[in-house]
C-alpha positions in Angstrom: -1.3 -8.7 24.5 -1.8 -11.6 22.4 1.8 -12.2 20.8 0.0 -14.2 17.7 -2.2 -11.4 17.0 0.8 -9.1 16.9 2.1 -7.4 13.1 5.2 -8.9 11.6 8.7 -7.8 12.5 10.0 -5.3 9.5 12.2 -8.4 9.0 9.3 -10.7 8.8 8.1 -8.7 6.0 11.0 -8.3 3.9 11.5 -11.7 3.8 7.4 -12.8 3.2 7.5 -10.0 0.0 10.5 -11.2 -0.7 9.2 -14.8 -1.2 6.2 -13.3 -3.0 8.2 -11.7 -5.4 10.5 -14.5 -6.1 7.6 -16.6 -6.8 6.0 -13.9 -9.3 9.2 -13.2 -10.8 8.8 -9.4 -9.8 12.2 -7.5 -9.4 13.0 -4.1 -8.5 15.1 -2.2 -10.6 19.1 -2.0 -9.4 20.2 1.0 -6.9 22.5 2.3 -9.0 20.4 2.4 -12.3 17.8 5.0 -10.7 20.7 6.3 -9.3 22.3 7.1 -13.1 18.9 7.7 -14.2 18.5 10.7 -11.8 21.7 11.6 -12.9 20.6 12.1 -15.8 17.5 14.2 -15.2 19.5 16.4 -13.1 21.9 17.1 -15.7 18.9 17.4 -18.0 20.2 14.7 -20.4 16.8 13.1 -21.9 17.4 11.0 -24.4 20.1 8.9 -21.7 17.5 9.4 -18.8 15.0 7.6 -21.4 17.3 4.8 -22.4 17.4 3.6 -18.6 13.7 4.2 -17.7 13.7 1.6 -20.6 15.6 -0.8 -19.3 14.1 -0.9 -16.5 10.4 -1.2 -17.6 12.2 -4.3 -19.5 12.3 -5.9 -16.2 8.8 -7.4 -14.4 7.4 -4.3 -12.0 7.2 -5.1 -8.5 3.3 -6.3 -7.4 2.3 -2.7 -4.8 -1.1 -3.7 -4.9 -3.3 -6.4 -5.4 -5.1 -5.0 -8.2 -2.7 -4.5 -11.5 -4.3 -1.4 -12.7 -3.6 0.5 -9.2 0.1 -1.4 -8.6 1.1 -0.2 -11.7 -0.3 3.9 -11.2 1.3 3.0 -7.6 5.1 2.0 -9.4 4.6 5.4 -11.6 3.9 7.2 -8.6 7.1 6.1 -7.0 9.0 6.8 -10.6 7.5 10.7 -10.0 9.6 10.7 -6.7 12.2 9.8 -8.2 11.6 12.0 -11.0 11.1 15.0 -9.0 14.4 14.6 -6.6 16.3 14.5 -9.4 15.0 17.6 -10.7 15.5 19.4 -7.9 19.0 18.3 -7.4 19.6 19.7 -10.8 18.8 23.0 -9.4 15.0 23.1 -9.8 13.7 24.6 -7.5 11.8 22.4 -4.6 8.3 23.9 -4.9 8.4 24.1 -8.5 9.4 20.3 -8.8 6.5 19.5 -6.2 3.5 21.5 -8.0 4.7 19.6 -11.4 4.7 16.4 -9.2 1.3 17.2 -8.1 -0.1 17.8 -11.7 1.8 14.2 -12.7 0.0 12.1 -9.7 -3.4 13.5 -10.8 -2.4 12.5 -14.4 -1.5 8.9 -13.0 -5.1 8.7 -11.0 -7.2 10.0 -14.1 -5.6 7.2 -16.7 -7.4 3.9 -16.8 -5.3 1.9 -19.6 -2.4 0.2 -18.5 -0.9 1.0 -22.0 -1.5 4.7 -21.3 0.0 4.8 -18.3 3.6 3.6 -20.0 3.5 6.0 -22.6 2.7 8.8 -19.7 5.8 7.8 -17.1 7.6 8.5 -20.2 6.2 11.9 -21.0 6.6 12.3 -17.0 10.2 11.8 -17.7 10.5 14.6 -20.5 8.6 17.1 -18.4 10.9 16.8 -15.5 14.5 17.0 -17.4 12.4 20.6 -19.7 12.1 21.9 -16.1 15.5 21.1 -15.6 16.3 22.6 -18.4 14.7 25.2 -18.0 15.5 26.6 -14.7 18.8 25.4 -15.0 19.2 27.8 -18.1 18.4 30.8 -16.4 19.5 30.2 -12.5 23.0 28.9 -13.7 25.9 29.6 -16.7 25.4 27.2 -19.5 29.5 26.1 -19.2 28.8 25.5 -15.7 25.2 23.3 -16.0 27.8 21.6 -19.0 30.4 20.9 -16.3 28.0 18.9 -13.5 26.4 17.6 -16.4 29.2 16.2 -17.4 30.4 14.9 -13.4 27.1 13.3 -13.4 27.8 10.9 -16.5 31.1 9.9 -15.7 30.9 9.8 -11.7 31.6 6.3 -12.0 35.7 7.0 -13.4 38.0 9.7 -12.6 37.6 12.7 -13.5 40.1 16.1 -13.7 39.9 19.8 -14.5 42.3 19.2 -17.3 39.6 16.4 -19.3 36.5 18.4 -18.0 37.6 21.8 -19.5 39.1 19.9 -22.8 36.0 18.3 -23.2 33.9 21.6 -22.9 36.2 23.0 -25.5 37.2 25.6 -22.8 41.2 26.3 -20.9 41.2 25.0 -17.0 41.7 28.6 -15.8 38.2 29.4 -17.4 36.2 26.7 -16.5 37.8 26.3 -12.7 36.5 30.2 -12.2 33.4 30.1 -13.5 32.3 26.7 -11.6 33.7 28.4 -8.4 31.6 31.7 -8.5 28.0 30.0 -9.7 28.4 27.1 -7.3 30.3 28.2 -4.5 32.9 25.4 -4.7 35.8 24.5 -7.1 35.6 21.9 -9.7 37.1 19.1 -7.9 35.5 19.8 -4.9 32.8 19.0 -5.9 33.4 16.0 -7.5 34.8 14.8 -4.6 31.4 15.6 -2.6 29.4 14.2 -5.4 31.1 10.8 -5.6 31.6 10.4 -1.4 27.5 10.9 -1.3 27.1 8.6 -3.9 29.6 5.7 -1.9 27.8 6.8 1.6 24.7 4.5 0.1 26.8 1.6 -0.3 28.9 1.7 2.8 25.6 1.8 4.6 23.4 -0.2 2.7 25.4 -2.9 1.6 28.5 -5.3 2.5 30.7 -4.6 -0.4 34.3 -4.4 0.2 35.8 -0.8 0.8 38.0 -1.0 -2.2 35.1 -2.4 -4.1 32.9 1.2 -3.2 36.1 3.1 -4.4 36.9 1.6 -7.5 32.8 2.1 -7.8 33.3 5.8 -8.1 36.5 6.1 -10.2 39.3 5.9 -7.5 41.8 3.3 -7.8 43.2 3.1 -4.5 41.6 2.6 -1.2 44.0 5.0 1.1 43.2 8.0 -1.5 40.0 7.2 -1.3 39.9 7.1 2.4 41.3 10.6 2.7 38.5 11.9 0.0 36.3 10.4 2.1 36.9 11.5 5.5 38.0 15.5 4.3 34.6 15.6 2.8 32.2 13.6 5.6 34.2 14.0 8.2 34.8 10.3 8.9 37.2 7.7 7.2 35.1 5.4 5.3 35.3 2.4 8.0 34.1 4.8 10.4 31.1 5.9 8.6 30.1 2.3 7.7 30.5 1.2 11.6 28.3 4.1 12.9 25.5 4.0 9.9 25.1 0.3 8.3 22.0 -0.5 8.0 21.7 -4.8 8.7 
């Protein structure tokens, strides 16, 4: 086999897109802004959702094709995945998210303005959080949707039964049994899953320091987190970055 006529090495072309989007000034949006922003949808909280799809758009869109009509229905197309994981982690269910998905990507294909195709990533956005809405409303108790809602938006600091249920406006003892019979977990729990799934993306995808991830997520000192960590993924968080990082 000729060795010249050969594809690039997946590291070959990271680094060549890399130097094509340096040169164009094309950045990808941060990790951890999708991230909040799927939060968001999942907790069917437009109007933050919308605030960083915004800031996001404020940045250049990465070049996914050479045409800037078809890389710009390919980035909304990519913005619908997102859109539609999210709504299905807010309890949507799967086939439901997929057929609106469906309806959105034909939207995408039959829209020939690029101004047009702004306006409709954000109306995208709105129809995915009123499904969430939606189903969420009649699959789950309204204090309870109010509770993960309110996990989502804060997963970045600590959060207790005590400040959740004051900040429903509802006692501990209330909130801590309703929570466990619609989701089949206690409060804190899940909290603790929710933030250890969120830290298994950086331990894997990126070099930060352990204590950096933690503090990340609301927890203020590494051996706590460590025990979080290991009783809900069955592996201390050294361990999991040694078996799954991704160089």
């Amino acid at each position: 086999m000729d060795e010249s006529r050969s594809p690039p090495s997946g590291g070959l072309l990271v680094a060549r897109e890399r130097a094509e989007n340096l040169e164009h000034r094309f950045v990808h949006p941060p990790y951890l802004l999708e991230r909040r922003m799927a939060g968001y949808i999942a907790a069917g909280e437009l109007e933050s959702a919308m605030a960083i799809l915004e800031e996001i758009n404020r940045m250049s869109r990465a070049r996914l094709a050479g045409d800037r009509l078809r890389s710009l229905k390919n980035s909304l197309i990519a913005s619908c995945t997102i859109f539609t994981r999210a709504a299905i982690e807010g309890g949507v269910d799967a086939e439901i998210s997929f057929m609106l998905s469906d309806a959105s990507i034909r939207d995408i294909e039959r829209v020939h303005e690029e101004d047009q195709l702004v306006r409709l990533e954000a109306r995208m956005l709105a129809d995915f959080v009123a499904l969430v809405r939606s189903h969420v409303a009649e699959r789950r108790n309204l204090l309870v949707w109010r509770a993960v809602k309110h996990v989502q938006a804060r997963i970045d600091r600590e959060i207790s039964l005590q400040e959740a249920a004051k900040e429903l406006g509802v006692s501990e003892q209330h909130l801590s049994s309703q929570f466990g019979k619609a989701m089949g977990e206690s409060f804190v729990d899940y909290v603790r899953r929710v933030k250890v799934e969120e830290a298994k993306y950086y331990l894997r995808s990126t070099r930060l320091d352990i204590m950096r991830v933690a503090q990340m997520f609301g927890f203020s000192y590494q051996a706590y987190f460590s025990r979080v960590f290991k009783k809900v993924a069955g592996l201390t968080p050294t361990e999991y970055r040694r078996r799954y990082y991704q160089a």
